[in-house]
SERO-4910 file (N, C-alpha, C, O; in steps of 0.05 Angstrom, whole numbers):
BEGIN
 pado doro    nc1    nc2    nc3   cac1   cac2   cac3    cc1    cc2    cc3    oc1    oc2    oc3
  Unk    A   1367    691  -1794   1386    714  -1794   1408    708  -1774   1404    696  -1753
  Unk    A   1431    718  -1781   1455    704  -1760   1473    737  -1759   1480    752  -1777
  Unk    A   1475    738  -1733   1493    762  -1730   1511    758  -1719   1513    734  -1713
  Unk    A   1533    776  -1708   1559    781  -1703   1559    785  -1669   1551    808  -1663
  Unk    A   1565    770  -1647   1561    776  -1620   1598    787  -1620   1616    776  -1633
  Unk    A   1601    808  -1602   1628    813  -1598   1629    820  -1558   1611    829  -1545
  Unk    A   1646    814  -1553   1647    819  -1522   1667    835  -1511   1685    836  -1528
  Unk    A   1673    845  -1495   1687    874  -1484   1688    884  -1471   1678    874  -1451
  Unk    A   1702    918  -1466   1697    933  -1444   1677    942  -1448   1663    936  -1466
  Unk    A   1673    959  -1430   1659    984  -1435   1670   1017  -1422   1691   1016  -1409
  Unk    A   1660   1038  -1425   1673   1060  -1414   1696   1066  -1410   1706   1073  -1389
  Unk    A   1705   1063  -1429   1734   1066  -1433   1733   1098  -1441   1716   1107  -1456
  Unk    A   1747   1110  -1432   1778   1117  -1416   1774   1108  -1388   1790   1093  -1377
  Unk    A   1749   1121  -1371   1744   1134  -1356   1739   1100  -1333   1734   1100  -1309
  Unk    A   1741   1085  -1346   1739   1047  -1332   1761   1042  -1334   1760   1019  -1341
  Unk    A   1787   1048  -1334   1820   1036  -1348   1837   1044  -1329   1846   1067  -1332
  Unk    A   1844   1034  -1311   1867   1041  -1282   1894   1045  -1305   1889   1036  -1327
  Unk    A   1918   1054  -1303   1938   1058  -1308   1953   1033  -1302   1956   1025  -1279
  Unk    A   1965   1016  -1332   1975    994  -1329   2005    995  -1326   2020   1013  -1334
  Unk    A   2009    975  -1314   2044    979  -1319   2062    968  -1338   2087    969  -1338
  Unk    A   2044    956  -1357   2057    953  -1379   2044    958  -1410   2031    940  -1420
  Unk    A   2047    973  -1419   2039    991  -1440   2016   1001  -1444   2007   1001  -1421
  Unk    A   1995   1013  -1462   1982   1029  -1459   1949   1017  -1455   1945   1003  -1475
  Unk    A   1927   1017  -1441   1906   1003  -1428   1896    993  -1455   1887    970  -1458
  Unk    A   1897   1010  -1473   1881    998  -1499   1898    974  -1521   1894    962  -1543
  Unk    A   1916    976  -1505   1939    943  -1516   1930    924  -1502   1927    901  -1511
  Unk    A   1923    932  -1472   1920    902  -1457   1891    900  -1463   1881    877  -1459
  Unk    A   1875    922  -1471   1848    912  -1481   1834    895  -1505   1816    879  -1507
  Unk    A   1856    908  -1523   1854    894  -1550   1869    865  -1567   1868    854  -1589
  Unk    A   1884    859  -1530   1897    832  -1531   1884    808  -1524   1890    784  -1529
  Unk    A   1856    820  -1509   1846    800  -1496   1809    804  -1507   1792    787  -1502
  Unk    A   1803    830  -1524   1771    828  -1528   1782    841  -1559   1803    850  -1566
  Unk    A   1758    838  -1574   1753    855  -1598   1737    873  -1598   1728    881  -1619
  Unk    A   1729    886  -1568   1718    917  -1582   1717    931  -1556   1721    915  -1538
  Unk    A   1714    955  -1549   1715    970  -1532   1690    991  -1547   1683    997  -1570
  Unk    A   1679    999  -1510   1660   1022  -1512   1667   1047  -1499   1664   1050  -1475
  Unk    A   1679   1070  -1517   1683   1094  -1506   1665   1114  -1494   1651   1132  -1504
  Unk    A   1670   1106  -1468   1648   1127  -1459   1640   1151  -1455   1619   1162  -1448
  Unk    A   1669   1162  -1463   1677   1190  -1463   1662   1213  -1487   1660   1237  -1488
  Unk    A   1652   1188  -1508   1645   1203  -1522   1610   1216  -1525   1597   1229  -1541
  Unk    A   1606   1203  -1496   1580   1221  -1497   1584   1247  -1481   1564   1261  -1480
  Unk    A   1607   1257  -1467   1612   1284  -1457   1618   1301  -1468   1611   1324  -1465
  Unk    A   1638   1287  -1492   1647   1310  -1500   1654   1303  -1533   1643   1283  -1541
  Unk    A   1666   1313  -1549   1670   1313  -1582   1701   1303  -1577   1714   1316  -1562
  Unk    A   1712   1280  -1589   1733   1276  -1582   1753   1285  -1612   1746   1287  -1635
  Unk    A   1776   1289  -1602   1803   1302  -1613   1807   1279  -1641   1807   1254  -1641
  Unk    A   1810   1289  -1655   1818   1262  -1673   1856   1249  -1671   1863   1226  -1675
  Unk    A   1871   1268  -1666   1897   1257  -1652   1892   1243  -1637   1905   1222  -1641
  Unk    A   1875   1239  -1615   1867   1223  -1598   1856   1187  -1610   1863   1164  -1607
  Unk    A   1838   1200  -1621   1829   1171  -1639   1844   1157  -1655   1836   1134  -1661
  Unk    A   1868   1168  -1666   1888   1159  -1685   1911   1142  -1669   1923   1121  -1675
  Unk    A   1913   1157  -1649   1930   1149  -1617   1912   1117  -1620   1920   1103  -1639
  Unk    A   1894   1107  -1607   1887   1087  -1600   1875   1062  -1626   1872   1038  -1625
  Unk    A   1871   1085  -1651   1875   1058  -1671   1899   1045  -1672   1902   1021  -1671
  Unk    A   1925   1069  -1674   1956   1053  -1665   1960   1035  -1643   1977   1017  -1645
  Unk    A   1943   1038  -1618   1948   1030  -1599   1934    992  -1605   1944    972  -1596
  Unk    A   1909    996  -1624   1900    973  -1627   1909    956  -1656   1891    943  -1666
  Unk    A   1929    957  -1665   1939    955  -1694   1945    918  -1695   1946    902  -1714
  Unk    A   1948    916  -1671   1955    885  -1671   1932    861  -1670   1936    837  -1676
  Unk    A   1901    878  -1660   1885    855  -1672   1872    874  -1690   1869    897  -1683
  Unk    A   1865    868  -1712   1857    878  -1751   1821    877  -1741   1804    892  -1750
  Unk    A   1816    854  -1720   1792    857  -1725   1774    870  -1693   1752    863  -1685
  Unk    A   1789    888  -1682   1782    904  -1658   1764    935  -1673   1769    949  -1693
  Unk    A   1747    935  -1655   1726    960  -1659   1723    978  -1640   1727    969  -1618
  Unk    A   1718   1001  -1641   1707   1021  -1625   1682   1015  -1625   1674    998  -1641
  Unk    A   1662   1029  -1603   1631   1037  -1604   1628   1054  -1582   1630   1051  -1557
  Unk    A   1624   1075  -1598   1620   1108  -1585   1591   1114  -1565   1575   1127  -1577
  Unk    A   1587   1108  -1547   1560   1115  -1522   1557   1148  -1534   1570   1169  -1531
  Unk    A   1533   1140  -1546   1517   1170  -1555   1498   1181  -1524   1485   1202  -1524
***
């Protein structure tokens, strides 16, 4: 059986200092293919919000979310 290893942040928003050049989930998705939102075990997140950072990740096709239940 052969699976898919992917490597990343994690806890994202709430792990992401304020960059000075464009938005944390550009410089995230320039350099890993997936990020772990950790925000989403507090609370139900906004879907404007989620649409916000698929735009924000549009430049690699093969970048993922994974939501911390």
């Amino acid at each position: 059986m052969r699976g898919d290893v992917f490597c990343g942040s994690s806890d994202f928003p709430s792990a992401v200092t304020k960059q000075r050049h464009g938005h944390p989930l550009e410089q995230i998705a320039s350099r890993f293919d997936v990020v772990e939102i950790g925000s989403s075990f507090e609370q139900h997140l906004k879907p404007e919000l989620t649409r916000l950072w698929v735009r924000k990740t549009a430049a690699n096709p093969s970048f993922l979310f994974t939501a911390k239940l």
